[in-house]
N, C-alpha and C positions, 0 to 999 in steps of 0.2 A: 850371415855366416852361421854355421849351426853351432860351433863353439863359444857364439858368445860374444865374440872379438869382432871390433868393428874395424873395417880397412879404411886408415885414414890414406887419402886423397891428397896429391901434390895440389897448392895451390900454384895455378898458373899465375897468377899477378906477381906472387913471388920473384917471379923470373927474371934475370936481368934486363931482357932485350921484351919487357912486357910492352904492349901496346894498347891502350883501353879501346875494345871494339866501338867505330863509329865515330873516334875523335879526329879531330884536324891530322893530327899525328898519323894516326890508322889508315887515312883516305889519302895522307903524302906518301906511305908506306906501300899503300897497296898501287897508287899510280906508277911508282918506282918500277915495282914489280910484273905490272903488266900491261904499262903503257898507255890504255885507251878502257872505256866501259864498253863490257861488254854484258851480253844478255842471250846466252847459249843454248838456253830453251825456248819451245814454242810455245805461249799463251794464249791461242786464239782454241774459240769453243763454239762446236757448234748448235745451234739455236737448238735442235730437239736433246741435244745430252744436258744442256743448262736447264729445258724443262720436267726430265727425266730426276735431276736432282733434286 
């Protein structure tokens, strides 16, 4: 900021309903939420773009 003043930030852990990304907790939470894993992108590459890179 050019005044000087720095924008303090909500901490999210704060929060009641926090949930530590990745815990037992987080992966009951997020089954709850959407049922089943899913994986909604494509990751497959093909061989001359991988040796392009």
């Amino acid at each position: 900021m050019s005044d000087g003043m720095q924008k303090i930030l909500f901490d999210p852990m704060k929060y009641p309903e926090w949930v530590a990304p990745h815990s037992p907790e987080w992966y009951k939470q997020l089954f709850k939420e959407v049922g089943e894993y899913k994986y909604p992108w494509k990751s497959t590459f093909e061989w001359q773009w991988v040796v392009i890179v």
